[in-house]
Wavefront OBJ file of the C-alpha trace (Angstrom):
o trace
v -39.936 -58.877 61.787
v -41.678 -58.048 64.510
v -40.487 -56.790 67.679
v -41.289 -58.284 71.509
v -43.346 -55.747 73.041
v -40.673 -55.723 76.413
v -37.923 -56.451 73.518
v -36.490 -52.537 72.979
v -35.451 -51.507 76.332
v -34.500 -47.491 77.394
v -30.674 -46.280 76.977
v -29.131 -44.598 78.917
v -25.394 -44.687 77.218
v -25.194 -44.957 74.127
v -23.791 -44.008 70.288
v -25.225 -43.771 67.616
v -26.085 -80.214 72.353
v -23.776 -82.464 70.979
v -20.463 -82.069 68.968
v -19.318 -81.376 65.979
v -17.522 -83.485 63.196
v -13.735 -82.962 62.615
v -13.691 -81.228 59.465
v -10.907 -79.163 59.233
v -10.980 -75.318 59.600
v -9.638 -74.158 56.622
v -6.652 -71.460 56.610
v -7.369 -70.074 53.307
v -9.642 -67.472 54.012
v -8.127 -66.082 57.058
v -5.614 -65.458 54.192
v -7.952 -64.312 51.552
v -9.254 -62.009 54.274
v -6.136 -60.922 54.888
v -5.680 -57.814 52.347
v -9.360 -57.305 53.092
v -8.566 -56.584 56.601
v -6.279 -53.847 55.879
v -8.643 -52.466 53.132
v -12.226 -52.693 54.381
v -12.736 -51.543 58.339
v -14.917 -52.178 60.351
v -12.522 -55.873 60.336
v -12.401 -59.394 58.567
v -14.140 -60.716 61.390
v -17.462 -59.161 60.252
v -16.535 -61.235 57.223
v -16.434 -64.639 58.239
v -19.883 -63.932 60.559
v -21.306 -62.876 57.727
v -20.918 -66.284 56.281
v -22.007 -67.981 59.017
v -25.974 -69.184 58.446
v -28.224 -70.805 60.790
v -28.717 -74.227 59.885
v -25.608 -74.568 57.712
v -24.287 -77.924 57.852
v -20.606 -78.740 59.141
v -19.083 -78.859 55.433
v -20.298 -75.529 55.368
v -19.593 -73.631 58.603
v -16.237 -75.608 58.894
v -14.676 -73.584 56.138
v -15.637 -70.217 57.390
v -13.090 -69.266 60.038
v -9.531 -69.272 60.058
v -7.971 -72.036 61.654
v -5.100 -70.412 63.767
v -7.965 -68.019 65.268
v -10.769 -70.444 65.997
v -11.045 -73.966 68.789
v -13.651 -76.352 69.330
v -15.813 -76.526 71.725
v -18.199 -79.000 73.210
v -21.013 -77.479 71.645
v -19.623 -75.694 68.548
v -16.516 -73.466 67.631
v -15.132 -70.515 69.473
v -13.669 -67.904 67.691
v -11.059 -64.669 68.875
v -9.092 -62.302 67.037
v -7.184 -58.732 67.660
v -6.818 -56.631 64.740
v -3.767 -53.518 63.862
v -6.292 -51.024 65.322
v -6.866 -52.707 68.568
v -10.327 -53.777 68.033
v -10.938 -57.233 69.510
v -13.957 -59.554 67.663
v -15.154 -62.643 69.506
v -17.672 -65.354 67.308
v -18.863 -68.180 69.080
v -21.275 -71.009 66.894
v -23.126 -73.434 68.662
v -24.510 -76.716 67.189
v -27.591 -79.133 67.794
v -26.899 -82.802 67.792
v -27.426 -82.803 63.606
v -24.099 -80.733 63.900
v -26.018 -77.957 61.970
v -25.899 -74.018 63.165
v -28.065 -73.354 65.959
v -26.815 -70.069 67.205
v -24.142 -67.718 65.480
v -23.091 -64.742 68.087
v -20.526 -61.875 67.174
v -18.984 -59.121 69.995
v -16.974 -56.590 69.220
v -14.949 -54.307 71.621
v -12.759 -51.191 70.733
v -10.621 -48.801 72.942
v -9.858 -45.585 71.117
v -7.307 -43.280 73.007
v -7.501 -39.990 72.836
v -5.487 -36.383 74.883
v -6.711 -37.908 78.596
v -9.373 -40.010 78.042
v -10.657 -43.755 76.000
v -13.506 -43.728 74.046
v -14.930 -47.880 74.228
v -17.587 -48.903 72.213
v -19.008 -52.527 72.627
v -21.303 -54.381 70.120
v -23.087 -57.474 70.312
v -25.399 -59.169 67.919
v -26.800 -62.444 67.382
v -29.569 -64.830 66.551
v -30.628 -68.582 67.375
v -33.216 -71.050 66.108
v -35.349 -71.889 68.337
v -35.967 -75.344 66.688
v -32.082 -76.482 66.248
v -31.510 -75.003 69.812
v -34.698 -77.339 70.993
v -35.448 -74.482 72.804
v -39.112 -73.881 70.678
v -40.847 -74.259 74.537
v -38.961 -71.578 76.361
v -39.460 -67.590 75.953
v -36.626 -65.349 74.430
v -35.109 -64.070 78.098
v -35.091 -67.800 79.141
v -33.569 -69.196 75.493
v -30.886 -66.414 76.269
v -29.934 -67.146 80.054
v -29.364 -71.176 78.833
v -26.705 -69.291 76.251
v -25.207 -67.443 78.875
v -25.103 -70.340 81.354
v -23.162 -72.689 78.633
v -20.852 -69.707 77.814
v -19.723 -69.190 81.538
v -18.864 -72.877 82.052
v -16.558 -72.877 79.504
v -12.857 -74.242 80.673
v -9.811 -75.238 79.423
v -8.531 -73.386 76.040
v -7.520 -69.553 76.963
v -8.937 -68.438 73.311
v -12.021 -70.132 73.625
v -12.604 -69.011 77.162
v -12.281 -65.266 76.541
v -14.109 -65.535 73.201
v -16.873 -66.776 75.467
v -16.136 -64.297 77.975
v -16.657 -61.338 75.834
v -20.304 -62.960 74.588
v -20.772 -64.093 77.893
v -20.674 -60.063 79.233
v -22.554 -58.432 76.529
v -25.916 -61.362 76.911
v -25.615 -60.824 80.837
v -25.452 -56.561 79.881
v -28.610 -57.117 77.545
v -30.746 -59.108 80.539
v -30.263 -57.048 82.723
v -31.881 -54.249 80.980
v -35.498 -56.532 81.204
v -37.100 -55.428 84.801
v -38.352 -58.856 85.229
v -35.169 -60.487 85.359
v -32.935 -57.855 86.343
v -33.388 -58.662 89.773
v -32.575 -62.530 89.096
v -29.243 -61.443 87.319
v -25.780 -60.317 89.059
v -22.802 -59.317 87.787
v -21.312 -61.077 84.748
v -19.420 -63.472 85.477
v -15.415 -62.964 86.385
v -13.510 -64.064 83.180
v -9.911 -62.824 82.729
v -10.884 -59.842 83.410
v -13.409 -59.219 80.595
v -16.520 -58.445 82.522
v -15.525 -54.769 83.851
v -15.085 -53.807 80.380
v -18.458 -54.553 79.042
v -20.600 -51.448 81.123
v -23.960 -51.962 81.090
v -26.883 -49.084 80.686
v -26.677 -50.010 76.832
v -29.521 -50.281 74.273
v -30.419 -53.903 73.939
v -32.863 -55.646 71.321
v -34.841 -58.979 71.370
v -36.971 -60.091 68.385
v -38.647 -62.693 66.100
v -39.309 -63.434 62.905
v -41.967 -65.148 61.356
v -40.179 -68.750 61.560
v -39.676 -67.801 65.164
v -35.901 -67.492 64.969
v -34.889 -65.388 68.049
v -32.505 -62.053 67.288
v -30.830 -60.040 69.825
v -28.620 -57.152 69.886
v -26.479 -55.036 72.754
v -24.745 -51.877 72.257
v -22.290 -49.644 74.755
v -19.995 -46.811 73.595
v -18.842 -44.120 75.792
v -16.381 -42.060 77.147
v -14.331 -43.286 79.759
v -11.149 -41.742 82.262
l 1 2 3 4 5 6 7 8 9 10 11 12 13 14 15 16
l 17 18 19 20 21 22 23 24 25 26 27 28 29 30 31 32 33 34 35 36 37 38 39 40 41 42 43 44 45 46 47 48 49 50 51 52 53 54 55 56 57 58 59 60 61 62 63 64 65 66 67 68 69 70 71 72 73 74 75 76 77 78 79 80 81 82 83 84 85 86 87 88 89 90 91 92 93 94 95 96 97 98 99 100 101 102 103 104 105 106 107 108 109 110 111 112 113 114 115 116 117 118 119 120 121 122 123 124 125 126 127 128 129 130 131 132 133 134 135 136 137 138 139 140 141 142 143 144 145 146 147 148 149 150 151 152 153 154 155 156 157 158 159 160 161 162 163 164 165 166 167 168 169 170 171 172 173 174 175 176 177 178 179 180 181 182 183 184 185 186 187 188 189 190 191 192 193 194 195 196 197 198 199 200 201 202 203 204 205 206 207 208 209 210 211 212 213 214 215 216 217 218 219 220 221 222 223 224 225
């Protein structure tokens, strides 16, 4: 897989379309997940993304998450959960008008308290197809700020606007990190709150593979007062 040659960027901080059919979200592997949850760390969350595949059609993808944890979207499904450490995941799947995967993106943010201080650690990861995404003419920082932009405009469900919101911080955290569009990008966008909790100064991560489907990662952990 090779690597964009402005794709690895310094760190600074750091540790370590159209809509989708109604097929129903089925409940029984947030249960099946359940006793995983408690027994495997780092969360069931990582579980169901797992499963998630580029391209997979809506029989396929519409089984994945866990009903009570997931909404629809008008381009795909929006996912948020909170698990008994305090660890917060947020999935968001967007489709092309064949209602097949063309983006899968997975943030995860922890708090861990300790004597005076927090120690937060932020993770993003994700990866789109160019060709589903009809995005095959645009570069990889361009393909990424037409992500961010339908994120952002998200309204209506709370659970679906803060899943967004947590994807939505980490993408604007990984442009900025690219000189040449730095300068175009401001703050992340205000939502609920989410936005000052994603720092940026993080090591970020753009690449390609050989079918030109685009993969990009963020990562933040740190000490904080």
């Amino acid at each position: 897989m090779g690597l964009w040659p402005w794709g690895r960027v310094p760190v600074e901080s750091i540790a370590g379309g159209g809509g989708i059919a109604d097929h129903a979200v089925m409940k029984t592997s947030g249960a099946a997940c359940g006793l995983i949850a408690i027994l495997v760390l780092p969360g069931c969350a990582s579980w169901h993304y797992a499963r998630l595949k580029l391209g997979q059609a809506p029989d396929d993808y519409g089984r994945v998450l866990p009903a009570e944890k997931v909404r629809r979207t008008e381009r795909g499904l929006a996912f948020l959960s909170r698990d008994w450490t305090g660890r917060i995941d947020a999935i968001v799947v967007i489709v092309a008008d064949n209602r097949r995967v063309a983006a899968r993106v997975h943030a995860t943010y922890r708090e861990q308290r300790y004597g005076f201080g927090t120690r937060v650690t932020y993770r993003l990861s994700g990866e789109i197809d160019p060709k589903l995404y009809e995005t095959q003419d645009a570069g990889p920082t361009d393909t990424l700020k037409l992500l961010l932009s339908q994120l952002v405009a998200t309204k209506g469900d709370k659970l679906a606007v803060e899943s967004h919101a947590w994807i939505a911080a980490g993408l604007t955290r990984l442009l900025q990190r690219f000189p040449n569009v730095a300068e175009q990008m401001g703050e992340p966008a205000t939502m609920l709150g989410v936005s000052e909790r994603v720092r940026g100064g993080g090591l970020g991560t753009v690449s390609a593979d050989s079918d030109g489907v685009l993969r990009f990662a963020y990562e933040w952990s740190g000490d904080t007062s």
